[in-house]
C-alpha positions in Angstrom: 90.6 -1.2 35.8 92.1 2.0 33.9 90.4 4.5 32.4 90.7 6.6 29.0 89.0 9.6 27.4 89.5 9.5 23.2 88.7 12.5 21.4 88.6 12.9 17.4 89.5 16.3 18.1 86.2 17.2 16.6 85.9 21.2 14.5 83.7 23.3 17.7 81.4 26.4 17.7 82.2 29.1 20.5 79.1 30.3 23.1 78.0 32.7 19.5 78.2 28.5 17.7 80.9 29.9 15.2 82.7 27.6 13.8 86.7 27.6 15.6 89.5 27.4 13.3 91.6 24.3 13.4 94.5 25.9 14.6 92.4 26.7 17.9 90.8 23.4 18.3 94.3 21.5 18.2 95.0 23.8 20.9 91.8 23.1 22.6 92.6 19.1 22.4 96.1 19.6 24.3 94.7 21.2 26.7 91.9 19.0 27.3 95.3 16.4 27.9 96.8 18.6 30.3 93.6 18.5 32.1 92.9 14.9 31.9 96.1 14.6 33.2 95.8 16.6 36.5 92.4 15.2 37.6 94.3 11.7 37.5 92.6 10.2 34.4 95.1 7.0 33.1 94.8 7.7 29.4 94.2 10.3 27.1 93.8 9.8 22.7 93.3 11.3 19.7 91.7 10.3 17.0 93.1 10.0 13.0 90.5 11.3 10.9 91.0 13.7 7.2 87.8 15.2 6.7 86.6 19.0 7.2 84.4 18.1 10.6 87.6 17.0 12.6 91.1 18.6 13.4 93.3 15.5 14.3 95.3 14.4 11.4 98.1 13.7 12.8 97.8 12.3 16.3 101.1 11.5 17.3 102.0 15.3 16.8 99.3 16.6 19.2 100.2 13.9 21.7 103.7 14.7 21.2 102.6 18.4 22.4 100.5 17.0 25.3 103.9 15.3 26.1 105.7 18.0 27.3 102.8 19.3 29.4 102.0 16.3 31.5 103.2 13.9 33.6 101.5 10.8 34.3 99.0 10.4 31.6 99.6 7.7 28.9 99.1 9.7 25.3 98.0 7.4 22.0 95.6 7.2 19.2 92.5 6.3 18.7 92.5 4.8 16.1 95.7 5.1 13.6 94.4 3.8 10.5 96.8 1.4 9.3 95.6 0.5 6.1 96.3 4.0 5.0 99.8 4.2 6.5 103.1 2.6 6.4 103.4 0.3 9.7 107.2 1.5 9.5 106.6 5.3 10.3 103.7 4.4 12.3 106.3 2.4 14.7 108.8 4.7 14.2 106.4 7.8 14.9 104.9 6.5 18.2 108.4 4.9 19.7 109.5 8.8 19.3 106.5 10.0 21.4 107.4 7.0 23.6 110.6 8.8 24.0 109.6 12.0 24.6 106.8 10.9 27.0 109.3 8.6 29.2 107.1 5.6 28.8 104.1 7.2 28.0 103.0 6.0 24.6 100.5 3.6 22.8 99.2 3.0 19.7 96.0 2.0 18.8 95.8 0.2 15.1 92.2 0.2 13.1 91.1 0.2 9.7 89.0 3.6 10.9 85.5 4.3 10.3 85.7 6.7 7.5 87.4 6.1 4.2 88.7 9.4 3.2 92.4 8.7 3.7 92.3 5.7 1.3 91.8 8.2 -1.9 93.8 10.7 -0.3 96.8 8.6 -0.3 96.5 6.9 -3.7 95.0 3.8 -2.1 92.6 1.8 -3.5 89.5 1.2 -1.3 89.2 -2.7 -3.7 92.2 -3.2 -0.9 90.4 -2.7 1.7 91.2 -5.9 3.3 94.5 -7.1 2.4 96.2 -3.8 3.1 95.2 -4.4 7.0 96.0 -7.6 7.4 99.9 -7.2 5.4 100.3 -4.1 7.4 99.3 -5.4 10.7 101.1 -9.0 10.2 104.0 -6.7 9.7 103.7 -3.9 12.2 103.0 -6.9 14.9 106.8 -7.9 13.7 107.9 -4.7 14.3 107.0 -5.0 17.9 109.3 -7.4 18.8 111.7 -4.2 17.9 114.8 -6.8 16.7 115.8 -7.3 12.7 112.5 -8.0 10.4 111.9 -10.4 7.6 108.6 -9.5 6.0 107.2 -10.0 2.5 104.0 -8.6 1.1 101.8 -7.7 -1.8 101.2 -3.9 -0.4 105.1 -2.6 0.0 108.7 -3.9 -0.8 110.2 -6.6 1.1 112.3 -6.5 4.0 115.5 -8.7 4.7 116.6 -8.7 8.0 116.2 -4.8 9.0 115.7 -3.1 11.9 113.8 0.3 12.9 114.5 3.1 14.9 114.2 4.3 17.4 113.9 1.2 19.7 112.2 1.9 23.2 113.4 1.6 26.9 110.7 -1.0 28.0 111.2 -3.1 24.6 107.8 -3.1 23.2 105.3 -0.5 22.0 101.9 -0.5 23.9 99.7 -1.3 21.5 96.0 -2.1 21.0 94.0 -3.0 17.8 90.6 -0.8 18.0 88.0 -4.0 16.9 84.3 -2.5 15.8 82.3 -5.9 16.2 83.4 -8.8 13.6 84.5 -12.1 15.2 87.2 -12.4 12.9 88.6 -9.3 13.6 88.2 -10.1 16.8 90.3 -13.5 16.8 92.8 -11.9 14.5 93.7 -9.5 18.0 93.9 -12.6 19.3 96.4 -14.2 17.1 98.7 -11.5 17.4 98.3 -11.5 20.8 97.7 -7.6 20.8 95.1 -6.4 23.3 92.0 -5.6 21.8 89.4 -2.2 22.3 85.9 -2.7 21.3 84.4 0.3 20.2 80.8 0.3 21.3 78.9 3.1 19.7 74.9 2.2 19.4 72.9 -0.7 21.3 73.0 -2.3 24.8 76.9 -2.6 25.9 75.7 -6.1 27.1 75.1 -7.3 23.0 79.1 -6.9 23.2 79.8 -9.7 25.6 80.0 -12.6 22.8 82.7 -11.1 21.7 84.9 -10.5 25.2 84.2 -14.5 25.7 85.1 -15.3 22.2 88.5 -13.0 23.0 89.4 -14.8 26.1 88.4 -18.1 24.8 90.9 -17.3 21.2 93.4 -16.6 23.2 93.7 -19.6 25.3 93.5 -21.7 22.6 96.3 -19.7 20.5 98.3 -19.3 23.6 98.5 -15.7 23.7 98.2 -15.6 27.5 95.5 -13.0 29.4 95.1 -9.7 27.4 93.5 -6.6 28.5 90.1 -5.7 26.7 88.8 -2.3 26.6 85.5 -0.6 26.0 85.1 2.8 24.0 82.2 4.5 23.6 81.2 8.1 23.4 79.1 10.3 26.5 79.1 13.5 28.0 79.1 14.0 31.9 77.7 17.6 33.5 76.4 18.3 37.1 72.4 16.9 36.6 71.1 14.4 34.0 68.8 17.0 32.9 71.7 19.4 32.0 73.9 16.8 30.4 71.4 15.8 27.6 70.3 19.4 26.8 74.0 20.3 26.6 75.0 17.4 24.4 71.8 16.7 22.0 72.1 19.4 19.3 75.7 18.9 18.9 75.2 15.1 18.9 72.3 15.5 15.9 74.8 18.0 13.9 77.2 15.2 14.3 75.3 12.1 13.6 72.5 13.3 10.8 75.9 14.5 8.9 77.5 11.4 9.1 74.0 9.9 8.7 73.6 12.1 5.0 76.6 10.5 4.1 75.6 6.8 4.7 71.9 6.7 4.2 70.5 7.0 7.9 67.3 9.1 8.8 67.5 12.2 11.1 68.6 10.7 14.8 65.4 11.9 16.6 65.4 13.2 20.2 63.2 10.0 20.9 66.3 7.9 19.5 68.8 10.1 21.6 67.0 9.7 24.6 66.9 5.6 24.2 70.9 5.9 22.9 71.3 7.5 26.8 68.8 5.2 28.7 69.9 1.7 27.4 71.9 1.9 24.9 76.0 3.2 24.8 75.8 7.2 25.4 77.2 7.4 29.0 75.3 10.8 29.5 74.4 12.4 32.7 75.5 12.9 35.9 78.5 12.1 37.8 76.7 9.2 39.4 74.3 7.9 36.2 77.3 7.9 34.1 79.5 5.9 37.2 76.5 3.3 36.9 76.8 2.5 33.4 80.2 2.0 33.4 80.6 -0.3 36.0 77.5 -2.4 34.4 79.1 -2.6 31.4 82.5 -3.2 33.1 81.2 -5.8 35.2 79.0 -7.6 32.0 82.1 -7.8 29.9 84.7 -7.8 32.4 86.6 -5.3 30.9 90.5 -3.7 31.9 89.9 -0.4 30.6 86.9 2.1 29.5 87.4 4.8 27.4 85.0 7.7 27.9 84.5 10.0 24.0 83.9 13.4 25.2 84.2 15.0 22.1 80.7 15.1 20.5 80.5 17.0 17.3 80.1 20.9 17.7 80.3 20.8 21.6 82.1 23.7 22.8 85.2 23.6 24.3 84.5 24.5 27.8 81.3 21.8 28.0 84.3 19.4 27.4 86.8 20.6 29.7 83.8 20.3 32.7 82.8 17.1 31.3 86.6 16.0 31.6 87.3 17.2 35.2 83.6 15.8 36.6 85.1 12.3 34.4 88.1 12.8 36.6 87.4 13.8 40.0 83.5 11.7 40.2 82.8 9.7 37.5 86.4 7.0 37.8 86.0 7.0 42.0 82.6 5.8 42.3 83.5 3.3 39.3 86.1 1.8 41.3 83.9 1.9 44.4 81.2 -0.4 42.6 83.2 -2.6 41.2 84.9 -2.4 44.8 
């Protein structure tokens, strides 16, 4: 079993909670790679997002710069929203970073949980739906990196052309990021494309429908045994006690934003403290947050778990702890459960 750390490079506050420009929290997010990197973690990803509470808008860029300061780590996105992009320069973007990382690159494809690059790019959100599916029926093409023949309502045909640059293993690591429907989670299937569940509220276990309905898809489509992974957000620090306190307020900022956006209540700490006990918040020690990974690992028989540290307005160095106790703790005793 691997495991991954995602971060939407989410906008900080310093130890006085001012805000930190952008320029310092893209900063911040490489280094939090170069760290992952050295403490032996197998995967580190950045989030595509265009609003004013998060940095990353351009992943592959920031991983690009994490390239040149690591050695080991694999470096993708999580998620590159597809529907919003061209699957051409999204192949041809990350086969780059593949280059420049020796190997190193992988791509995660989603439809994203916020909306705000749909209007930003003249898209209309009416869409929604066909502009995933053409896009990934043709970037799944794409990954067999030979001449393409693909025609669409969303962009102009293509007749027999190939894309550059091609890369030294011959296909692009790629995953599709899969929030919870079963067909999105047969469509993974059918194009044989590993898929990542993101699990962000409610007992891991509610989850494990879906793993079975994976495996079982692609038996029956004969796409062979693909990986599954797990993401879901958490914060690790040297007590349980200190790794709530740290992480709540930043956590409310976070989610009663987003909530004023959609129509949710204030998150209360009561709800919080549920979130942490039973639900998906990995929070707490080295050792509580080791337990709740290897349950969920072990209910859904998962390949890879992907830790988000970033949590709203937490400050930089709560993250870079977070990421070394992830590291040097949390991933051994894992592997030690699940023996």
């Amino acid at each position: 079993m691997d495991f991954g750390l995602d971060t939407f490079g989410d906008v900080t506050v310093d130890s006085m909670a001012r805000r930190l420009p952008y320029p310092e929290v893209l900063r911040n997010v490489v280094e939090q790679a170069v760290l992952a990197d050295s403490v032996g973690i197998d995967a580190f990803a950045a989030g595509e997002h265009h609003r004013d509470d998060f940095a990353v808008s351009a992943p592959e860029i920031v991983l690009a710069a994490a390239a040149g300061r690591t050695e080991r780590i694999l470096l993708g996105s999580a998620v590159t929203v597809l529907s919003s992009d061209d699957p051409v320069r999204v192949f041809e973007k990350f086969a780059t970073l593949d280059a420049v990382s020796r190997g190193r690159a992988e791509v995660q494809l989603g439809r994203g949980s916020f909306t705000e690059s749909f209007p930003l790019y003249g898209l209309d959100l009416n869409d929604y739906e066909v502009l995933f599916n053409e896009k990934l029926d043709l970037f799944s093409r794409l990954l067999d990196e030979g001449p393409v023949s693909w025609e669409g309502t969303t962009r102009p045909a293509m007749r027999n052309v190939e894309v550059f640059p091609k890369t030294e293993s011959g296909r692009l690591r790629t995953w599709i990021g899969v929030g919870g429907s079963p067909e999105s989670v047969v469509r993974a299937a059918r194009y044989r494309i590993p898929m990542m569940l993101a699990i962000i509220g409610g007992d891991p276990a509610r989850f494990v429908p879906y793993a079975d309905l994976y495996r079982r898809a692609c038996t029956e489509l004969e796409s062979g045994e693909l990986p599954i992974g797990v993401h879901s957000p958490g914060h690790v620090a040297d007590t349980d006690k200190q790794a709530r306190e740290e992480l709540f307020p930043h956590f409310k900022v976070n989610r009663d934003r987003i909530g004023r956006e959609r129509g949710w209540p204030p998150v209360t700490r009561a709800q919080y403290d549920e979130e942490v006990e039973s639900g998906s918040l990995y929070v707490g020690s080295p050792q509580t947050v080791a337990d709740k990974i290897a349950r969920t690992a072990q209910a859904l028989g998962i390949d890879r778990f992907d830790l988000k540290f970033s949590n709203g307005t937490l400050p930089h160095e709560k993250m870079l702890h977070s990421i070394e106790l992830y590291g040097t703790e949390v991933v051994p005793r894992v592997r030690a459960l699940l023996g």
